[in-house]
Each structure stands twice: as C-alpha cells, then as structure tokens.
C-alpha positions as CSV (number, residue, x, y, z in Angstrom):
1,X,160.9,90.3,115.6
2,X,164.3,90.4,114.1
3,X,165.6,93.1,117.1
4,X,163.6,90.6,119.7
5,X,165.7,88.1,118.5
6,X,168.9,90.3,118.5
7,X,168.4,91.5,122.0
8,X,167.1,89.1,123.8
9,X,169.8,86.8,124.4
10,X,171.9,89.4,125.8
11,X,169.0,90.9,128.4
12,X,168.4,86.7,129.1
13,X,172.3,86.5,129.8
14,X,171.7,88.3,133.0
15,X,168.5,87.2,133.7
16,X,168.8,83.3,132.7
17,X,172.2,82.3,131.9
18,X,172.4,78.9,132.1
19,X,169.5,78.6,130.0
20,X,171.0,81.5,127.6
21,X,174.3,79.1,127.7
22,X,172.2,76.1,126.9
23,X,170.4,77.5,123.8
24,X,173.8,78.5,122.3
25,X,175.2,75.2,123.0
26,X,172.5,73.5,121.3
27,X,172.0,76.1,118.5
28,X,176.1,75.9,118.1
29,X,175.9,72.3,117.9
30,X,172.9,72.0,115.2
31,X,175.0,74.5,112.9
32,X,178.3,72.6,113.2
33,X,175.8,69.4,112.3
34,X,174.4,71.2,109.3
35,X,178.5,72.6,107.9
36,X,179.6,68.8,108.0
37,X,176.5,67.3,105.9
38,X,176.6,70.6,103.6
39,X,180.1,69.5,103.3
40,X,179.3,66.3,102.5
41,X,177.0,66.6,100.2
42,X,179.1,69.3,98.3
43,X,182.0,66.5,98.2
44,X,179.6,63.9,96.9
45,X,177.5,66.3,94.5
46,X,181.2,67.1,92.6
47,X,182.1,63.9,92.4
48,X,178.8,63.0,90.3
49,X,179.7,66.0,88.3
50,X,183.1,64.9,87.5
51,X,182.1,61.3,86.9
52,X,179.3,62.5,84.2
53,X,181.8,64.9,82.3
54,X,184.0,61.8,82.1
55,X,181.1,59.6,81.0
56,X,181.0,58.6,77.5
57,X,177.4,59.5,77.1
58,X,177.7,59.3,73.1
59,X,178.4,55.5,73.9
60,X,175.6,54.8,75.7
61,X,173.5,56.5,73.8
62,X,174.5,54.0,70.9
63,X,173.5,51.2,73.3
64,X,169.9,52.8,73.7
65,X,169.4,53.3,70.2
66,X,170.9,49.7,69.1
67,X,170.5,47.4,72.8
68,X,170.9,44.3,71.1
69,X,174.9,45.4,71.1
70,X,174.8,45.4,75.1
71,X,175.1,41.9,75.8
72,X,178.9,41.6,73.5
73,X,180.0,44.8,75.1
74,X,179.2,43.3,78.3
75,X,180.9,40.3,77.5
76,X,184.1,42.1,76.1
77,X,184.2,43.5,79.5
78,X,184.3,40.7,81.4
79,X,187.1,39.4,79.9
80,X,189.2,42.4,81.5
81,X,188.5,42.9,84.9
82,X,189.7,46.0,85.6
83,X,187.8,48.6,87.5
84,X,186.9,50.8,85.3
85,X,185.8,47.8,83.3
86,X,183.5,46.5,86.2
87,X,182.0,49.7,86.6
88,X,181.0,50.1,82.7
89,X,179.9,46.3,83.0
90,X,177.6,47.8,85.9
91,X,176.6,50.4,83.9
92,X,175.8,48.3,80.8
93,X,173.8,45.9,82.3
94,X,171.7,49.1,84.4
95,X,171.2,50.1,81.0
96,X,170.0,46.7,79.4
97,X,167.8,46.2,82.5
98,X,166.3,49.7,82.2
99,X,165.3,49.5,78.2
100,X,164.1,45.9,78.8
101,X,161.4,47.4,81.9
102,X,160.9,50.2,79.4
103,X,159.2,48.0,76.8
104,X,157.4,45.6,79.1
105,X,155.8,48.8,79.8
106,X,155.4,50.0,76.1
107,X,157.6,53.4,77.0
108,X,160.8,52.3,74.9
109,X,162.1,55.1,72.9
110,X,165.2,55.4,70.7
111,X,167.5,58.3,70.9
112,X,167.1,59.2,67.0
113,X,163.6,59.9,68.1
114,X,164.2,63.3,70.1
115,X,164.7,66.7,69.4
116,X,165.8,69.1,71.8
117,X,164.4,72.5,71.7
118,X,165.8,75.8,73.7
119,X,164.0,78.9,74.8
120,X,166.4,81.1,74.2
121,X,164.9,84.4,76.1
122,X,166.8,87.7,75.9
123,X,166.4,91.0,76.9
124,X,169.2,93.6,76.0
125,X,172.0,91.4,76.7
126,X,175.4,91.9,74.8
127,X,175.7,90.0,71.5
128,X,179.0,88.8,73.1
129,X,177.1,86.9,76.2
130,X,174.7,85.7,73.6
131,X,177.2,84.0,70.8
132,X,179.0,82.6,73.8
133,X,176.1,80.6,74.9
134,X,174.6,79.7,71.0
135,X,178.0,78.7,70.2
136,X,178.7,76.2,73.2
137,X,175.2,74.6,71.9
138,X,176.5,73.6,69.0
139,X,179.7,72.4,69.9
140,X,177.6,69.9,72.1
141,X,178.4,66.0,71.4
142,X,175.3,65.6,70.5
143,X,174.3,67.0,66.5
144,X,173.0,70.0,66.5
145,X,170.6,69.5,64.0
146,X,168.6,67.7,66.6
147,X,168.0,71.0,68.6
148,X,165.3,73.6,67.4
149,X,166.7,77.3,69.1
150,X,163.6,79.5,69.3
151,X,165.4,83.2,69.3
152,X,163.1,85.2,71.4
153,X,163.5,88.7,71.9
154,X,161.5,91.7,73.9
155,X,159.5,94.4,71.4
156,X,161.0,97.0,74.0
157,X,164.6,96.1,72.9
158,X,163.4,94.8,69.0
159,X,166.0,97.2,67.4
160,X,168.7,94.9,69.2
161,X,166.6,91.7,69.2
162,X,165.8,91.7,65.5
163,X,169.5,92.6,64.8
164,X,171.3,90.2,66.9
165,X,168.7,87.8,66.1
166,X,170.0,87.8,62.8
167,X,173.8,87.8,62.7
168,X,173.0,84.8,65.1
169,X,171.3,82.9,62.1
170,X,173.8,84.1,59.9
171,X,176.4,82.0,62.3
172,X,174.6,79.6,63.4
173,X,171.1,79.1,61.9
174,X,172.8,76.0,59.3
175,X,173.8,74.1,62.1
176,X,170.4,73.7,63.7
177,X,167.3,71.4,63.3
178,X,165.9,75.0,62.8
179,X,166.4,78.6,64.0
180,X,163.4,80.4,65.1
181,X,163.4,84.4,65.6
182,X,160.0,85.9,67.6
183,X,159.7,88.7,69.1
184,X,157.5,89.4,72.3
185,X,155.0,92.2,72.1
186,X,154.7,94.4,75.1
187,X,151.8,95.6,77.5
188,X,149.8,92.2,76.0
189,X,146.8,91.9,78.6
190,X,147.2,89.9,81.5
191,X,151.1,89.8,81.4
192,X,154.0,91.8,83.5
193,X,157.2,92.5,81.6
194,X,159.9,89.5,82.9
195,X,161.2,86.3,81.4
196,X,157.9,83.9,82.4
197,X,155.7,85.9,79.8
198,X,158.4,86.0,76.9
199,X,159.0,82.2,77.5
200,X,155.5,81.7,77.6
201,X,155.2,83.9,74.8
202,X,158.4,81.8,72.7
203,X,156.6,78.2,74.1
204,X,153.5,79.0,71.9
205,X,155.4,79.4,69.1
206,X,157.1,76.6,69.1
207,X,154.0,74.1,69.8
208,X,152.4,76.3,66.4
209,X,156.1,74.8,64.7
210,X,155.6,71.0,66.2
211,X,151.9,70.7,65.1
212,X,152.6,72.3,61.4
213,X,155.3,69.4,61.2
214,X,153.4,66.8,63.3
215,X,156.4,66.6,65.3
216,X,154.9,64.6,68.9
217,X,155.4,66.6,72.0
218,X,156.9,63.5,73.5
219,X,159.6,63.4,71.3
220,X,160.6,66.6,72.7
221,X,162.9,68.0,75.4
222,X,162.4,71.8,76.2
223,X,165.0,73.5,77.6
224,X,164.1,77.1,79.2
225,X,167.1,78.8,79.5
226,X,168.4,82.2,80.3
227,X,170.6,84.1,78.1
228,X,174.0,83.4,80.0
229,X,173.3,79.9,79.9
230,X,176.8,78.0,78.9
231,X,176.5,74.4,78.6
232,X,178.9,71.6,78.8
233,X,179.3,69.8,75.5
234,X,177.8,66.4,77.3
235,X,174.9,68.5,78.5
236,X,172.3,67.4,76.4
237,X,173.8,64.0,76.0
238,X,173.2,63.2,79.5
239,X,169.9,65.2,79.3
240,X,169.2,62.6,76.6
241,X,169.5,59.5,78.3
242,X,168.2,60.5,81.2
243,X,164.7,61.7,79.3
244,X,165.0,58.2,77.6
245,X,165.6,55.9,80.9
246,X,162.7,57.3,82.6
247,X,159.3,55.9,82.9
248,X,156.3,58.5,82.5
249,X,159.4,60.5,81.1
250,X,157.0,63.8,79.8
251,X,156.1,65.1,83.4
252,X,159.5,65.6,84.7
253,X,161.8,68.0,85.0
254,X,165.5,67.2,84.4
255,X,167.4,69.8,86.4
256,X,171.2,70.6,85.7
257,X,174.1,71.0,88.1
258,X,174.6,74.8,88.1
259,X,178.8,76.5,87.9
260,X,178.0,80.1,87.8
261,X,181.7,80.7,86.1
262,X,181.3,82.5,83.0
263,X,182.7,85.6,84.3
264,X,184.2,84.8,87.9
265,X,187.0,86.8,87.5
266,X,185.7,89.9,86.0
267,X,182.7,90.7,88.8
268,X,184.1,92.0,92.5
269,X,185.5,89.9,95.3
270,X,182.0,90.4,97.3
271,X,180.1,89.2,94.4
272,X,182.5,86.7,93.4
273,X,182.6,84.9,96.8
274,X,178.0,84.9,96.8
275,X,178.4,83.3,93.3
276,X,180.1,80.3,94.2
277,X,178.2,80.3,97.8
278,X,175.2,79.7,95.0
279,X,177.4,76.6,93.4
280,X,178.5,74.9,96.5
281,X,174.8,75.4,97.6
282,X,172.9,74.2,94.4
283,X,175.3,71.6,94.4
284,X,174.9,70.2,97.6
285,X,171.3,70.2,97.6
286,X,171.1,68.2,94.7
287,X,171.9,65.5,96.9
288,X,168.7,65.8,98.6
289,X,166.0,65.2,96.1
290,X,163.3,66.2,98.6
291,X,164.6,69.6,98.8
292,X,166.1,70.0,95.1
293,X,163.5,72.0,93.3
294,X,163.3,73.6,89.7
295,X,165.9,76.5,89.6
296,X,166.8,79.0,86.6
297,X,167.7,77.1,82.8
298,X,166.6,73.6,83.4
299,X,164.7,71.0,81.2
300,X,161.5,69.1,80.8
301,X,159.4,67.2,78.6
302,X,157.6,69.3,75.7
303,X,154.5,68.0,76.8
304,X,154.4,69.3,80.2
305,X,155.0,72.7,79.3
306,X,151.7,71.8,77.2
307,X,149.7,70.5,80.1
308,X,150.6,73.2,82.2
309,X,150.2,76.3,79.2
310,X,153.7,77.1,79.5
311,X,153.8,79.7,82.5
312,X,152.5,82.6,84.5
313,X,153.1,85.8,82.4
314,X,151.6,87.6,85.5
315,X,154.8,85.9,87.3
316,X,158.8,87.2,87.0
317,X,160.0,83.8,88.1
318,X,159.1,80.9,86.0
319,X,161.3,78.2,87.7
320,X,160.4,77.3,91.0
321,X,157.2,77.8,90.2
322,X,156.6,75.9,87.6
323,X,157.7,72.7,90.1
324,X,154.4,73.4,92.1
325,X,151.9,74.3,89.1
326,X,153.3,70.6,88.0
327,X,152.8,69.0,90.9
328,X,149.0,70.3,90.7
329,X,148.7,69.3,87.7
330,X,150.1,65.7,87.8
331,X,148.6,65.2,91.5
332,X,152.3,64.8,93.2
333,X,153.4,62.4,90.4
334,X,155.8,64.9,88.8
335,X,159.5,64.3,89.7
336,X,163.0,66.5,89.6
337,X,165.6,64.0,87.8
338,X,168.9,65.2,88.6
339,X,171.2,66.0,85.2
340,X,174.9,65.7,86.9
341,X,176.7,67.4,83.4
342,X,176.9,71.4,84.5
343,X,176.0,74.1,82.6
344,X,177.7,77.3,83.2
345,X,176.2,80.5,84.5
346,X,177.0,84.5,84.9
347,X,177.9,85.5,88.2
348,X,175.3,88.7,88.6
C-alpha cells in the first residue's frame, strides 16, 4: 500500500494530470489548513500555560477552603479597576459561583480534605533522575505532608530499588504525609514485565494503606507518574482546585501540560528537535478536548483507579488506555480536565 501510494501519483502524472494536479492542490491546501490551526492552538495552549504558572493557586485555594472571604475580596477589587483586578474579580466570582453549585448538589469539599498520592514507578533509572523528580515534589506550594509517595521498585533491579529506595527516605521520607517503599515481584501470573503491572502492583498497596487508616478514596488524587516526572511547584496546586471545582470529581482524569526539558541539551539534535515536536503537539491538542486523551504521568481520582482495578498488567502502556477502560466503565460519563501547570519530562 505504502509503495501504491508512493508511485502512483507519478505513473497518474502522465496518465491523468490534471486530476494528479488537482489532488495535490487540494491535499496542499488541507495541510497548510491544518499548520495554521496547529499553530494556533500551540499559541493559545502556551498562553494557558503561562497564565497558570502566574496564577496564585495558593490564594484561591484559601478561597475554597474559607468562601465566605470571596465576597470582601471581591469587593476590595472593585474598588481598583485595573485589569488585572477585573480579571481576579472574574475569577473570584467563577469561583464563588462554582462552590455555591457544588453544595446545592451536596459535592462541596474543602482543600484541607485531600491528600495527594504518587506512583512513583522505577526501573533501573539513575538515583540522580530520581532525586531530581522527589525533590521538585516537595518543593511544590502545596505542603508536602499532604502527598503519600508510594516508592515502587522492580524485584529484577531490587538491589538498586531497595537501596535508592532508601537514601530517598533518608532525604525526603520527613517531609511527606508518608513514604512508602514496595517492591514488585517478577513472573507473577497473568502479568508482562512494564510499568502498567508495577503501577498496578504499587495501586494495591496503597488502597491496603487508605483502608488501614480509613482514609476515603474520594479524598484522594492519584498521580501515576514516571520516573522522569519533574513537576512545577504549582502542579498540584492547580491539580487541587481543579479536582475540587469539579462535579462527579472521582471519575476524571486531570491531565497535565507536558515540556519534555529535563535534559534538552544533553540528548542529540535529531532527538532534540522529536522532543519538542512532542511539546508543541501535546500542547496543541490540549486545546481540542475531543481529541486530548490520557498520555504518560497524569492524574485522577483514587476511586477510579478502584473501580477500574488499577490497570492491565498484561498491557506495557497504562495511559491511553486507561481513558477507554474508564469510559467503559462510567458509560461515556468519564471526562479529561485539562491541568494547564506543566510538568517536566526527559527527552528519550
């Protein structure tokens, strides 16, 4: 098929040129159509991402956890009518709007309510690459005792596992709600080696934790990320609100804008220049929800994972998929809610 393709315009050239002329016209035109709105998009999708690391997320977290201080800070804001003050006033009544729909419908939550809680999966990674992304988690504006890190290494690399594991908790364990070491078994029945069936492996684990504390699964954002994952100290600030502002909140998933920077400059020109094709891309396509799927670290409610038993250990990829085994299980009711705050990635 692909040499059909290949050849055939050039044998048609001869035999059918002005339709040979017209296909390239038309073909010509749809891909000069498709580079403007990928353009487009791409401008918009960074300006979301700039506005939400400018955002004072820790404020308007504040508001959600004490609303009744919305209406003076609205007021305050009226009194100087700036623009930056007329967009906050926007914001602040979106907000108060929001959390007053939220309790009509009895789905009102506060923010001192949640814990976060990251899948951490690794698999013979340096201990470099690893205490760059633990550390940037708890340098996040949010405190870090409100996130659980589930430490879960591979039994085929548990000499390294176990060991970074542990200098990890040595640096970092005080600062967390609670650091949690596991280790995956291998050749468990039913299971392929790959990130779904350690993640899977690390979820159950974790729900064993939650019920022994009678923590609720609604209380709890799960983040599934992968080893390189870097996130931007608003990350789960943003992630945060968004969870709270949401109605049916638990079978979402709250997908992050994706810079796959960590290490731009030290991988090759060809690689370089794929890696932030994958930015520009991820970030266009965020502005088209219909298309926007789950994709690498991302977030969702505890109890989803629960509904759905975590993920296919007999599956590599856990993150596209797990849009579609969601929207079987929620009967198309599922959503992706866009988290503009980046997090920051490995070029391969």
């Amino acid at each position: 098929v692909t040499w059909t393709v290949l050849i055939l315009p050039i044998i048609l050239s001869y035999l059918l040129p002005e339709y040979v002329a017209i296909f390239a016209i038309i073909y010509t035109m749809y891909w000069l159509f498709r580079s403007v709105k990928l353009s487009f998009d791409l401008l918009m999708g960074y300006r979301k991402t700039k506005l939400a690391q400018q955002t004072d997320w820790t404020q308007i977290l504040d508001f959600v956890q004490h609303p009744e201080h919305l209406d003076t800070a609205i007021q305050n804001l009226a009194t100087r009518r700036t623009i930056e003050n007329r967009k906050l006033e926007e914001t602040y009544r979106n907000v108060a709007t929001t959390i007053q729909h939220l309790k009509t419908k009895n789905q009102y939550k506060k923010p001192s309510e949640i814990l976060h809680a990251i899948l951490f999966v690794t698999c013979k990674e340096p201990l470099e690459l690893i205490r760059q992304s633990i550390s940037s988690y708890t340098n996040s504006h949010i405190d870090p005792k409100k996130i659980i890190l589930i430490f879960s290494g591979e039994e085929s690399d548990k000499i390294n596992a176990e060991k970074y594991a542990a200098i990890m908790k040595k640096e970092f364990g005080h600062a967390f709600h609670t650091f949690i070491t596991t280790i995956h078994p291998k050749n468990l029945p039913n299971e392929i080696p790959g990130k779904a069936a350690n993640a899977t492996w690390a979820g159950k684990k974790l729900k064993n934790y939650l019920d022994e504390h009678n923590i609720a699964y609604e209380n709890v954002i799960l983040s599934n990320f992968d080893a390189d994952t870097v996130v931007d100290p608003q990350y789960f600030s943003e992630l945060t609100f968004r969870y709270l502002i949401e109605e049916n909140r638990t079978i979402k998933t709250y997908q992050p804008t994706h810079f796959f920077h960590n290490n731009i400059w030290e991988v090759p020109m060809a690689i370089r220049m794929i890696s932030l094709s994958s930015t520009f891309i991820r970030l266009a396509e965020s502005m088209n929800p219909k298309r926007y799927k789950s994709f690498s670290s991302r977030s969702m409610g505890f109890q989803s994972a629960v509904d759905s038993d975590f993920w296919d250990p007999m599956v590599i990829p856990e993150d596209s998929r797990q849009y579609w085994t969601s929207y079987i299980k929620y009967k198309g009711h599922n959503e992706l809610v866009q988290v503009y705050t980046p997090i920051y990635m490995d070029a391969v």
